[in-house]
C-alpha positions in Angstrom: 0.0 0.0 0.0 1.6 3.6 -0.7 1.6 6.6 1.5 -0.1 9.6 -0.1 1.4 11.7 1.9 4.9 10.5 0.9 6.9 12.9 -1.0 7.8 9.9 -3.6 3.9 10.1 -4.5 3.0 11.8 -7.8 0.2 14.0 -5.6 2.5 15.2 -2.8 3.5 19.0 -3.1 6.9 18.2 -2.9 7.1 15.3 -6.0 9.6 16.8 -8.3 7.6 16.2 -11.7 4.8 18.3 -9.8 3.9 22.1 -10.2 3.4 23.5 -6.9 0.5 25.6 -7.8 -0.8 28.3 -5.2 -5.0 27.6 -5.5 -7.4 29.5 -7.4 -9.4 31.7 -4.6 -13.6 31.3 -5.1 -13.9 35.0 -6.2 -17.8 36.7 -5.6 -20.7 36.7 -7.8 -21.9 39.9 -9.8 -24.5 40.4 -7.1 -21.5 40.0 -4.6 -22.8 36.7 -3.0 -19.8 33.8 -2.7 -20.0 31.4 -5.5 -21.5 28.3 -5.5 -19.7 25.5 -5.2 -18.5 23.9 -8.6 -19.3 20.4 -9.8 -16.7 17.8 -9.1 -16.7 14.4 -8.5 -17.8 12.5 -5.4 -15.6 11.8 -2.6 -13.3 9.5 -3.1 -12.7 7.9 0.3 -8.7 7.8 1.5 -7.4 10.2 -1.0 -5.2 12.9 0.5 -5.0 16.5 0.3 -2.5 18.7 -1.5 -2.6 22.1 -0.6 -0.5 23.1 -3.5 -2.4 21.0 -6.0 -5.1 23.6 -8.4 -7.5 20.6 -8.7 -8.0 20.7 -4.6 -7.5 24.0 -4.0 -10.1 26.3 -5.5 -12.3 23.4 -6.7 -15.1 22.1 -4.8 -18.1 20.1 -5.2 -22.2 20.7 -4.8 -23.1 18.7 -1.6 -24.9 15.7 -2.5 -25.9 15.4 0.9 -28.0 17.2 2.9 -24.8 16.3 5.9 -22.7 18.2 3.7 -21.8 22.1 4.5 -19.6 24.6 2.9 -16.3 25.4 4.4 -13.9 28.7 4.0 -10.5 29.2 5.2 -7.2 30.7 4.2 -4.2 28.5 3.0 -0.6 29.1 4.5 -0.3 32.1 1.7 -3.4 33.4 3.0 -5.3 32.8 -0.3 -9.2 32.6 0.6 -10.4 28.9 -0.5 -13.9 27.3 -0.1 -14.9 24.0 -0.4 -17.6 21.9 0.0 -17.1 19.3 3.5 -18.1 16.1 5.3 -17.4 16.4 9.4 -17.2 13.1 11.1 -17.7 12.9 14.9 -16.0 15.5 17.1 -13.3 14.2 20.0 -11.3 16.0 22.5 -7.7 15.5 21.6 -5.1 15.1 24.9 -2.7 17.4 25.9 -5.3 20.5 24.2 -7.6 21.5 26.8 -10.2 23.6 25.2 -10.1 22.3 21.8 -12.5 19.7 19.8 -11.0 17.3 16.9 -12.9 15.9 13.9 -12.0 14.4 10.7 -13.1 16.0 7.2 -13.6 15.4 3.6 -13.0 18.4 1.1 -14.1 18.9 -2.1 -13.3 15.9 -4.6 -12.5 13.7 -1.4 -9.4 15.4 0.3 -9.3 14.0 4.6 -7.9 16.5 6.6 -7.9 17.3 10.3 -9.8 20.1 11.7 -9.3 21.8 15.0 -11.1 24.3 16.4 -12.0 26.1 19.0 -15.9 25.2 20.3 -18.2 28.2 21.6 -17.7 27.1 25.1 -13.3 27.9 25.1 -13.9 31.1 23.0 -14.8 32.7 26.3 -11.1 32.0 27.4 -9.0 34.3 26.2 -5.9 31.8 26.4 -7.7 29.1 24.5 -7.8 31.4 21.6 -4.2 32.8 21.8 -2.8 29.3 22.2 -4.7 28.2 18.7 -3.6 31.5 17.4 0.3 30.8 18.1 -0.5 27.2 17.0 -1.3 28.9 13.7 1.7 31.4 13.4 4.1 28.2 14.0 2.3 26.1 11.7 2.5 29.1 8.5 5.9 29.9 9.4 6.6 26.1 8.8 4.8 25.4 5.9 6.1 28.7 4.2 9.8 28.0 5.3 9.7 24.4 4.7 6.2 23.3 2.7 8.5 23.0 -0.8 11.1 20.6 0.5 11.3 16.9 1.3 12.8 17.2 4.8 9.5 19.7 5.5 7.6 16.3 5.7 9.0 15.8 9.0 6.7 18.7 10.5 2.7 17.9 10.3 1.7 19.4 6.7 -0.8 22.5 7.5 -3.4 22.4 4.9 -5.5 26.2 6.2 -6.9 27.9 9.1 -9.4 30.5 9.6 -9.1 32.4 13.1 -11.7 34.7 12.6 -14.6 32.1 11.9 -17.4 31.7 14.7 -15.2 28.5 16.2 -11.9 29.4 14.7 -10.0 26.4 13.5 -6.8 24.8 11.8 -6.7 22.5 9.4 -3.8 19.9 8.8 -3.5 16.4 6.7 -3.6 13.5 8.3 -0.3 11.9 9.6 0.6 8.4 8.3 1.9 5.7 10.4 2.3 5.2 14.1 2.8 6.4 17.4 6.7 5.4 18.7 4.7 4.7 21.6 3.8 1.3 19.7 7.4 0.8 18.4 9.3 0.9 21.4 11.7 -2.4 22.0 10.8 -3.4 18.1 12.8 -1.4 15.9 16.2 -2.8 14.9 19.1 -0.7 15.5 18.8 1.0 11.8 15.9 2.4 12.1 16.7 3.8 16.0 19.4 5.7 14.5 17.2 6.9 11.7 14.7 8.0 13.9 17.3 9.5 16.1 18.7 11.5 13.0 15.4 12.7 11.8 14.6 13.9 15.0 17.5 16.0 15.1 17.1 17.6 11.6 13.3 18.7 12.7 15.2 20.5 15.7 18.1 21.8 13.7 14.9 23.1 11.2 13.3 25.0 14.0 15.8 26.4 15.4 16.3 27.9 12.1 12.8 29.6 12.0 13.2 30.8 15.8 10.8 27.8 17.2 10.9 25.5 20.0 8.2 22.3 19.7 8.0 21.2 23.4 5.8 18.6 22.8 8.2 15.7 21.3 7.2 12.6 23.0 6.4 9.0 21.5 2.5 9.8 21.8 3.2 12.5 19.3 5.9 11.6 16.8 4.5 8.8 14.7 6.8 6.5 12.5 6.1 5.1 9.1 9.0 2.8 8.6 10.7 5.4 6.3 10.3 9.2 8.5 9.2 10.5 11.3 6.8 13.0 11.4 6.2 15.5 14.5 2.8 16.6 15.5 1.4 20.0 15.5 3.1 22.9 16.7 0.2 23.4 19.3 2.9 23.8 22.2 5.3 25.6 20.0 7.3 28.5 21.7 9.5 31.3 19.8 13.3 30.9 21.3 14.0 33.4 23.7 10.7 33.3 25.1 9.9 32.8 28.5 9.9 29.1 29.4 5.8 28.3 30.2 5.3 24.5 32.2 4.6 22.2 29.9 5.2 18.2 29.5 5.7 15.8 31.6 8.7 13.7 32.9 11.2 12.0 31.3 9.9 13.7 27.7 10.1 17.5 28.7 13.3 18.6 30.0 13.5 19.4 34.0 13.5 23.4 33.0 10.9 23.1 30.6 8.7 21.0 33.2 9.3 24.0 35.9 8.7 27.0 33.9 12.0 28.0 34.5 14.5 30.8 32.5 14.1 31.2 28.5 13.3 28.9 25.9 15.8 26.7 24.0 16.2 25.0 21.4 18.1 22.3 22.7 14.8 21.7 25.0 13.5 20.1 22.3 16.7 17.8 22.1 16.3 16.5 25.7 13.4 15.5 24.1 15.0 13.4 21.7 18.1 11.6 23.6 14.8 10.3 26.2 13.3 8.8 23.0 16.6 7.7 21.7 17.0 6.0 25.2 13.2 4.9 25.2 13.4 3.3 22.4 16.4 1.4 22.4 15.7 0.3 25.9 12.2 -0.4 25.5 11.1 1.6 28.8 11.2 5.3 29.7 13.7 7.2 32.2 13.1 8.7 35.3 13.7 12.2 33.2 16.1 13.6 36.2 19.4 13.2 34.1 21.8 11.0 32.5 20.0 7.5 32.9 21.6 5.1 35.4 22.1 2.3 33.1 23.5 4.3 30.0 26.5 2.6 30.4 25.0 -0.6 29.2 24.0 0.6 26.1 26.8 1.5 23.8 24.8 3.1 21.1 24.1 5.8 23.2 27.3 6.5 24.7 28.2 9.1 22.3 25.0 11.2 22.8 25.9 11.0 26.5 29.3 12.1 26.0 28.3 15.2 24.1 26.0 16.4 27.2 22.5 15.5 25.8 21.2 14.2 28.7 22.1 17.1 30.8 19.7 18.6 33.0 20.7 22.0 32.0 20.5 22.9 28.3 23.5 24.9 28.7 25.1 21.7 28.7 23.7 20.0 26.1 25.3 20.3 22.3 23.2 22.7 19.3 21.2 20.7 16.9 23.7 21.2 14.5 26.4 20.0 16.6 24.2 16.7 17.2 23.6 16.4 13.4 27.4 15.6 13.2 27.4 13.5 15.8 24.8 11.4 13.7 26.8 12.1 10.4 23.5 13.2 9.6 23.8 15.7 6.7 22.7 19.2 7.5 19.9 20.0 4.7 20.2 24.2 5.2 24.1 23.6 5.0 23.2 22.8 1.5 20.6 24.2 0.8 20.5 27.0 -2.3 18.2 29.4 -0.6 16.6 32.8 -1.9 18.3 36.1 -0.3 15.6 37.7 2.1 14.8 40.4 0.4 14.1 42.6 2.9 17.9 42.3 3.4 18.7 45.0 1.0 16.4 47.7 3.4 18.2 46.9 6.4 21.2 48.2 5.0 19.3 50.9 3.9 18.0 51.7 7.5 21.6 52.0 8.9 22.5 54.2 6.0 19.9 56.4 7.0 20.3 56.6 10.6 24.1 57.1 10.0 23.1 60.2 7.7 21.0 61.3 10.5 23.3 61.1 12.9 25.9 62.8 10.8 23.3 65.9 10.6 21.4 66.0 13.6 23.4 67.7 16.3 22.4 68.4 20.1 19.5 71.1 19.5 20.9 75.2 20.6 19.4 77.3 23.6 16.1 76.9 23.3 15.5 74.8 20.0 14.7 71.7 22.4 10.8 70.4 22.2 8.7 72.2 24.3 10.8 75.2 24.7 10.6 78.9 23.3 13.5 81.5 23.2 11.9 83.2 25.6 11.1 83.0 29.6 7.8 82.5 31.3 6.0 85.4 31.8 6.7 87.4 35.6 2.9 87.8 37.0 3.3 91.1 38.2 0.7 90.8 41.0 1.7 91.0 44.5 2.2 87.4 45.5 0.8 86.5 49.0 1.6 83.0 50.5 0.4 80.4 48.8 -1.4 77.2 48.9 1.9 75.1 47.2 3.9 76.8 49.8 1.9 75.7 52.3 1.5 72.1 51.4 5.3 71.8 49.8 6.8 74.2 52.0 9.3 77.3 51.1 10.2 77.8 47.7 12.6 74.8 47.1 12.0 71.2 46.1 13.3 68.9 43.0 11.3 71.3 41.2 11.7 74.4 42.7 15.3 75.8 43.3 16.1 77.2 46.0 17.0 81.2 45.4 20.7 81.8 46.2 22.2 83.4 49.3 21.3 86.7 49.9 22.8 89.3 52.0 21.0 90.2 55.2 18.0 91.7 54.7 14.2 90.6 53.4 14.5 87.6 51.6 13.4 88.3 47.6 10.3 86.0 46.4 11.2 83.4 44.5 9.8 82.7 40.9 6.0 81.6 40.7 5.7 78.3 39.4 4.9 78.1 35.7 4.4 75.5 32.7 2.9 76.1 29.3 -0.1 75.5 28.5 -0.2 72.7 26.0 -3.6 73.7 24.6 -2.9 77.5 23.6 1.5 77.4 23.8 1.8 80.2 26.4 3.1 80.1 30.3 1.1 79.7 32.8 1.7 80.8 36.7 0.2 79.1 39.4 -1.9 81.5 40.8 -4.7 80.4 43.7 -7.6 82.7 42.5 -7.9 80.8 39.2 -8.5 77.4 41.1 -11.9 75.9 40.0 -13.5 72.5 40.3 -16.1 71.6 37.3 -19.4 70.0 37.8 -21.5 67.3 36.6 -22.7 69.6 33.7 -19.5 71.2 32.7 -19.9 74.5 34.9 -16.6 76.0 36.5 -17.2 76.3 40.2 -14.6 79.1 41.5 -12.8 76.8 44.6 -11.3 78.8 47.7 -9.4 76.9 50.2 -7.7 79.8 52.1 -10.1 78.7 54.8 -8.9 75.3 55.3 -6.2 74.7 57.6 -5.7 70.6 57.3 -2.7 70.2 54.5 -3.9 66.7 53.9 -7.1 68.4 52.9 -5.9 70.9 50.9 -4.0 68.5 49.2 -6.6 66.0 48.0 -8.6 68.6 46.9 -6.1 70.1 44.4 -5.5 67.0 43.3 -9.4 66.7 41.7 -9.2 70.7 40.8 -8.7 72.6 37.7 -7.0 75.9 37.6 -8.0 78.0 34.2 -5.8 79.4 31.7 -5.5 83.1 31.5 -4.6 83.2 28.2 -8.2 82.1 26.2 -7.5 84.1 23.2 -10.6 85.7 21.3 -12.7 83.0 19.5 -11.0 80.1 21.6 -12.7 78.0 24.0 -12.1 78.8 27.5 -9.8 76.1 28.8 -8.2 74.9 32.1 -5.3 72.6 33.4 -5.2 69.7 36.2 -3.8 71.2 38.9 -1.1 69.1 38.9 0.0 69.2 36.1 1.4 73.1 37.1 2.6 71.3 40.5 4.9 68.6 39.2 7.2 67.8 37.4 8.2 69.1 33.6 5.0 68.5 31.2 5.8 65.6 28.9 2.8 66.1 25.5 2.3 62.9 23.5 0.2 63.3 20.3 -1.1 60.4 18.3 -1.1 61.2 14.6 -2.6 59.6 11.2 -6.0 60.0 9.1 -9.3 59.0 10.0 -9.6 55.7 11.0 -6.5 54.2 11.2 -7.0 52.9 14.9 -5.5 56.3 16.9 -8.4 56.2 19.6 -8.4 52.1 19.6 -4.4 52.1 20.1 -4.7 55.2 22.8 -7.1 53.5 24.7 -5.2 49.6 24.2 -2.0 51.9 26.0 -3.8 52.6 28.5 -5.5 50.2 29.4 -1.9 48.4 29.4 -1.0 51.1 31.8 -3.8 51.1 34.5 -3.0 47.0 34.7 0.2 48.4 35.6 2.2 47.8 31.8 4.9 50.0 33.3 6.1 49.0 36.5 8.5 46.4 35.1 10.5 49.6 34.1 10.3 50.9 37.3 7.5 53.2 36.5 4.0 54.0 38.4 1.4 56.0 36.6 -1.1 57.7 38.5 -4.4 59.4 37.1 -3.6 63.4 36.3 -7.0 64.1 37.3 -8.5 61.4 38.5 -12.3 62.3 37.7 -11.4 62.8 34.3 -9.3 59.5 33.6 -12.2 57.4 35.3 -14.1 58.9 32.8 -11.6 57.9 29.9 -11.6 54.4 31.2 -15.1 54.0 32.0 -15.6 55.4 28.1 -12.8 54.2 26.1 -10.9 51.6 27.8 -13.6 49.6 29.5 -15.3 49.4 26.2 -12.5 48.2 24.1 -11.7 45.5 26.5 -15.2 44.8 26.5 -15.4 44.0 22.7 -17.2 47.2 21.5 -15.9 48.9 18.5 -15.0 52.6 19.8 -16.7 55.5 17.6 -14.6 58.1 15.7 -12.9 60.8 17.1 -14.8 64.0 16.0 -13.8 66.7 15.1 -12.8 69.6 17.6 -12.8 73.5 16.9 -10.3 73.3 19.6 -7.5 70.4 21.0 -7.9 69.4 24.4 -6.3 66.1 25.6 -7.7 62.9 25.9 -6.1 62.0 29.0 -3.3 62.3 31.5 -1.3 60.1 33.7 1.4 61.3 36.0 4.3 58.9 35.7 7.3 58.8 38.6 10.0 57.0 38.0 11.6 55.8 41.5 12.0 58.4 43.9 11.9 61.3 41.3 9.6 63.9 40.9 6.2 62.8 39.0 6.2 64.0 35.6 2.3 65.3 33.6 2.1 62.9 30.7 -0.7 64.0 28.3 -1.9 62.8 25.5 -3.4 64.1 22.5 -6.1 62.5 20.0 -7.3 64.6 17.2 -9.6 63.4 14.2 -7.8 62.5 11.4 -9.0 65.2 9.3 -8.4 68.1 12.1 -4.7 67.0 11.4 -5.0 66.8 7.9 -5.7 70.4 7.6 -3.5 73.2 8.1 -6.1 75.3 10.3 -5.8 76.9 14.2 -7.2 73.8 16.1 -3.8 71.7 14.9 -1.1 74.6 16.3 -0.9 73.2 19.3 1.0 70.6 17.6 4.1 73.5 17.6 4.4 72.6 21.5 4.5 68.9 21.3 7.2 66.8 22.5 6.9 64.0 21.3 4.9 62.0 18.3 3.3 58.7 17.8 2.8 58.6 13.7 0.0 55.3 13.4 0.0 53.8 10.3 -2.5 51.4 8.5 -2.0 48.6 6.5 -4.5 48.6 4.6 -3.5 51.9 3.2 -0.2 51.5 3.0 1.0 48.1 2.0 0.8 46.4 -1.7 0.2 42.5 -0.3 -2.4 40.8 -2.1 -3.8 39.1 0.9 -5.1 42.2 2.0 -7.2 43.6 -1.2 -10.4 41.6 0.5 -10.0 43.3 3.6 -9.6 46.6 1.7 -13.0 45.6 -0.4 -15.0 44.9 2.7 -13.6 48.2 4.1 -14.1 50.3 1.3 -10.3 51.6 1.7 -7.7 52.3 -1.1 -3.8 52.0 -0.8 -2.3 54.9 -1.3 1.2 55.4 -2.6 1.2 59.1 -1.7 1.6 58.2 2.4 -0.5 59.4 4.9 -1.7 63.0 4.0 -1.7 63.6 8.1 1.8 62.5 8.3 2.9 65.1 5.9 1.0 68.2 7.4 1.9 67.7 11.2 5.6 67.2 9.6 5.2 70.5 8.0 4.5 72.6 10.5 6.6 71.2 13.4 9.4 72.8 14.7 13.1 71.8 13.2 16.6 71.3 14.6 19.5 73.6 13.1 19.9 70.1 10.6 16.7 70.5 9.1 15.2 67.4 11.1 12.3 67.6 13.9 13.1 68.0 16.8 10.9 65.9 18.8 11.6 62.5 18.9 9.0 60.1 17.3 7.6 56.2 17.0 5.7 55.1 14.1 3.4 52.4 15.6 2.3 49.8 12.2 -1.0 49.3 13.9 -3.4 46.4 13.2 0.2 44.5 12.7 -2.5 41.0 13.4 -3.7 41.8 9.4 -0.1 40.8 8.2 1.0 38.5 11.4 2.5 36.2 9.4 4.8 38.0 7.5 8.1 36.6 8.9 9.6 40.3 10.0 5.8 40.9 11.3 5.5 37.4 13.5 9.2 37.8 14.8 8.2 40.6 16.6 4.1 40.9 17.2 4.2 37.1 18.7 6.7 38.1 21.8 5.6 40.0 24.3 7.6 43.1 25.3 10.8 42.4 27.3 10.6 43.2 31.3 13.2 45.8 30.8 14.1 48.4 28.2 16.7 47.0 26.1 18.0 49.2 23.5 19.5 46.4 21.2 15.9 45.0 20.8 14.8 48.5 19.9 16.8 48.9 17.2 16.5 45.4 15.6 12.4 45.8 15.6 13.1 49.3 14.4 15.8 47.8 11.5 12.7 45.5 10.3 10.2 47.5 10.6 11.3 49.8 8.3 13.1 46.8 6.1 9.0 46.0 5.5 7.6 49.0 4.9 10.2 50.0 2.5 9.4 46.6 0.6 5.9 46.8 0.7 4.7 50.1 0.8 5.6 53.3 -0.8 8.9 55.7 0.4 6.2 58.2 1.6 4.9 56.3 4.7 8.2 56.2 6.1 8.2 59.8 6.0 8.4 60.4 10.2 11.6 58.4 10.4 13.3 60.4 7.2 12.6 63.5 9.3 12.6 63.2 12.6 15.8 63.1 14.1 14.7 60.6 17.2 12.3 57.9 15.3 11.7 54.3 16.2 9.5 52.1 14.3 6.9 49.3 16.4 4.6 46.9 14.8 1.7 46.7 17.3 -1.7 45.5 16.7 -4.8 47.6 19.1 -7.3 45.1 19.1 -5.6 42.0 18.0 -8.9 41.3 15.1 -11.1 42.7 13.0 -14.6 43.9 14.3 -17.7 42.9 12.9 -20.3 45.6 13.0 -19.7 47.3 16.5 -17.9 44.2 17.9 -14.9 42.0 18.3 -16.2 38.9 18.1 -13.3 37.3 19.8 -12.2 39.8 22.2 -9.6 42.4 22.2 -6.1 41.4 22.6 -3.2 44.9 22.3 -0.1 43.4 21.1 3.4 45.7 22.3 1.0 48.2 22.2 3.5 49.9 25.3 6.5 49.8 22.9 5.9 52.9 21.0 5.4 54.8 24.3 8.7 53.6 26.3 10.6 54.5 23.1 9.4 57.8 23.8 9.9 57.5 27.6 13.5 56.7 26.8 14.1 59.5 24.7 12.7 62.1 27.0 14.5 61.2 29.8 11.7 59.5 31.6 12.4 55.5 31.1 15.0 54.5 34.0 18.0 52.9 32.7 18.0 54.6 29.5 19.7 58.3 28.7 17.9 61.0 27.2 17.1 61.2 23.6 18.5 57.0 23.7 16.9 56.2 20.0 18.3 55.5 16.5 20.3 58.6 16.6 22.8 57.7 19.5 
């Protein structure tokens, strides 16, 4: 009997007399209903699926049943398929709590394996990332590998569709069996075949950045010619956090405990306890070195080389095991394709090096948020004040002491003064303009010269307003949290891009991040800047979001207020106002007065789409349903705020600036996408990291999008570049179906941190330039 599945079969993907075909997508009717399904033949019982093949893919067959139903799902290119399909009887697979298992026939007769997540795990949010990395490791093998014989080693992913009611994977089914059966049976030959295999499907994902973790002989089956591993449903990226998973002896002692990062050479304890199992026809204690592994002389070399070590420090590479099996290393030979976003990266460090070369420390005064001139002296006689009561004399971290004087009255020192970020002009702390505002909006003039408890006094300038005295004619009369006049210096954060492009669903995914404390890994702790106003923000935006609801658009303002504001300590230093800005994408596209106080920002998030900016095919439906156009001309919001922001002596901006690729889950499995949106972000600020997400970031724009979207990093001076996703899906009318899940949505915002002095650990302006 032959395999189908073998690649020595005319039908398998990887037979070298066969095209390898990408299938023919089932495009809409006139009246813009989904075809229906093609004639075909009948099922033919036992015939396997080719992915690659165009008589599967893109065919399919009227049901003559009434137990058959239509299926949809996206192969590992992300081509839109549909096909007609027979379910047999669901099962709950081990080792996958959550998920169901059933057989299926597509189409012509094509069994596959589907699993998917029922309607019971999808309100788990876990379940439904674990089937979504499941999916990223299973693409990233079929694309890396699905065109090669030694990519039969790996189970053969046939599509998947995560944004279906019960999202689901689809693979082929595996031939032969279990090594649980063939344990004490198989001659010595075929150990060290196995043995050799084994090692190759390491050595291939290392090679992709993946670690299986589930390598055990319920999961690797045998066919008497190759093994074949099961699917990646445990799969890790290297460098990740190790998660508990296995059991003893088949997952290694670290990888049992949940201890340090992933390796790569977890997966080889893996291996030498199946070598060992195998050959000695019982399993190891999984503690070490095996007592008796003196007896068997086949494996003394593997425990010479360390493979048995409890530490994977100790253990050898893949590669370095390969030739210790003489077992020929298949990408040592292999002719690959240059990556061709290879060619960019160069071109990143060319341009950070030219900025470097012209961007030198800004002149007196040129720095963001600065003018050439001083605060304005309030010449009104100034009486003792409520700060000076609370804080105390007229020094602090904030407040410098005056010098020494000669004997004599003492001279006032300085009031206290900031700008204002709303109109750009100073603004002295002055008692009489202190206000709390009601229910309805209505300024209520607030006196506390009466109360002599500083504790008092104190919460209640927390929760109060002090106005502006500089409303200019036909503005709106504005106001300030108190303290943000009574802390540190004012940090102003605006989000920037055109209408729709996910500004208000990343601002409120940051924050969100923040309030579960996001930050105090890098030794930050965010309080509210007023905290009526940011329960507001969260009750409105960010309990929404995480809710599943679909936020409205921003609309548009006649003048720019700020969304919200946290003030953010780092250690024991002096809380610093963070505020941040969210304008409607067409107040910043126009050149008009409610966009100048973009003159006084210090700092820039530029949000780009994908759907607007990047020429992959896979996302033309998603543009269709959206009713969006790319656009090679860049983001017409980018190009105004660049305009008309202030400019170092070099011609560059001088605020520093991320450019966040939001709704990076639309392309997560582009390889420089996945590297980066499937990790979280790193417990500490680690400048190295930075730059390598910023060196591929801009590697794939560059590729696959027109020069003008990468406009904010040619001119800005400080620019880092973050793929982060706000919602993690697509909604369907008002709703996520499948929950919210942000994605490094943080990153872009410690990049800024870092640069203005506020990240611990990491020196002022610390971005691509120095």
């Amino acid at each position: 009997m032959t395999d189908p599945n073998h690649p020595n079969e005319p039908n398998h993907p990887n037979h070298p007399n066969e095209p390898n075909e990408p299938g023919r997508p089932a495009g809409p009717r006139h009246d813009g209903a989904p075809d229906a399904p093609r004639p075909g033949r009948p099922p033919e019982p036992g015939r396997a699926l080719d992915p690659d093949h165009p008589d599967h893919l893109g065919e399919s067959v009227p049901p003559p049943h009434p137990y058959y139903q239509e299926l949809e799902f996206l192969t590992h290119r992300e081509v839109p398929v549909r096909f007609a399909v027979r379910y047999g009887e669901d099962r709950r697979p081990p080792g996958r709590p959550g998920i169901l298992a059933r057989r299926a026939v597509l189409g012509a007769g094509a069994h596959v394996l589907q699993y998917r997540l029922p309607p019971s795990a999808l309100s788990d949010p876990r379940a439904y990332g674990l089937l979504e990395r499941e999916v990223a490791a299973a693409v990233a093998l079929e694309r890396r590998y699905g065109t090669e014989r030694f990519g039969a080693v790996f189970a053969r992913l046939v599509g998947f569709d995560l944004t279906a009611p019960e999202p689901f994977v689809l693979y082929r089914p595996s031939g032969g069996r279990p090594l649980s059966e063939w344990a004490g049976r198989l001659g010595a030959e075929d150990q060290e075949r196995i043995t050799g295999q084994l090692a190759m499907a390491v050595r291939l994902l290392e090679d992709t950045g993946l670690v299986h973790r589930a390598v055990t002989p319920d999961t690797v089956r045998w066919d008497g010619s190759r093994v074949r591993l099961c699917a990646p449903y445990a799969a890790l990226r290297s460098g990740e956090p190790r998660e508990p998973f296995g059991t003893a002896p088949w997952a290694s002692p670290e990888q049992r405990a949940g201890r340090g990062a992933t390796d790569p050479r977890d997966d080889l304890w893996s291996v030498a306890q199946l070598a060992y199992h195998l050959l000695s026809g019982r399993p190891d204690r999984g503690e070490g070195p095996p007592a008796d592994l003196a007896y068997y002389r086949r494996l003394a070399a593997l425990g010479q080389a360390g493979l048995f070590a409890a530490d994977a420090a100790d253990r050898p590479p893949p590669a370095g095991l390969m030739r210790l099996l003489h077992v020929p290393d298949p990408l040592a030979v292999r002719a690959g394709t240059a990556d061709p976003l290879d060619r960019w990266r160069a071109e990143y460090d060319v341009q950070t090096a030219r900025k470097r070369a012209v961007a030198g420390d800004p002149g007196p005064g040129e720095g963001p948020g600065t003018s050439g001139e001083g605060p304005a002296r309030d010449p009104r006689p100034r009486r003792a004040s409520l700060l000076d009561r609370i804080f105390g004399g007229g020094s602090g971290p904030d407040r410098p002491a005056p010098p020494a004087a000669p004997a004599g009255p003492a001279p006032e020192p300085p009031p206290r003064s900031r700008m204002c970020p709303h109109c750009l002009l100073p603004v002295a702390y002055d008692e009489r303009l202190l206000v709390t505002i009601d229910a309805k909006g209505n300024r209520i003039p607030l006196d506390l010269g009466a109360e002599r408890r500083p504790h008092h006094v104190a919460d209640a300038l927390r929760k109060a307003y002090h106005l502006c005295p500089h409303t200019v004619d036909g503005d709106e009369e504005h106001e300030l949290p108190v303290p943000y006049l009574t802390n540190g210096e004012p940090l102003s954060v605006a989000l920037v891009g055109s209408s729709s492009v996910g500004k208000t669903h990343l601002l409120a995914a940051m924050l969100g991040e923040v309030e579960l404390g996001g930050l105090e890994p890098y030794g930050l702790k965010c309080r509210p800047l007023n905290p009526e106003a940011h329960r507001a923000y969260l009750r409105e935006r960010v309990q929404s979001l995480q809710q599943g609801r679909q936020l409205g658009r921003t609309g548009q303002q006649t003048f720019a207020r700020f969304a919200d504001g946290l003030l953010v300590q780092a250690g024991g230093a002096t809380p610093r106002p963070v505020v941040f800005f969210d304008l409607a994408g067409e107040d910043l596209a126009q050149d008009g007065e409610v966009g100048r106080f973009l003159m006084g920002v210090d700092a820039f998030v530029f949000v780009l789409d994908p759907l607007r900016a990047l020429r992959l095919p896979a996302l033309d439906p998603l543009r269709e349903q959206s009713g969006l156009r790319r656009r090679e001309l860049g983001d017409e919001a980018f190009t105004t705020v660049l305009n008309r922001v202030p400019r170092r002596r070099g011609g560059l901006v001088a605020a520093p600036a991320a450019l966040a690729v939001n709704k990076s889950d639309l392309v997560r499995f582009e390889p420089a996408v996945d590297r980066w949106l499937g990790r979280a972000l790193p417990g500490r600020y680690d400048p190295a990291a930075l730059r390598a997400e910023s060196r591929d970031a801009y590697a794939f724009l560059a590729h696959h999008a027109g020069a003008a979207w990468l406009k904010p990093f040619d001119d800005c001076a400080d620019c880092t570049l973050h793929f982060v996703a706000a919602t993690g899906g697509q909604a369907r009318g008002d709703r996520f179906p499948h929950g919210v899940r942000p994605r490094r949505v943080l990153a872009p915002l410690l990049s800024l941190f870092a640069s203005c002095g506020l990240l611990p650990g990491a020196e002022p302006t610390e971005g691509i330039v120095r």
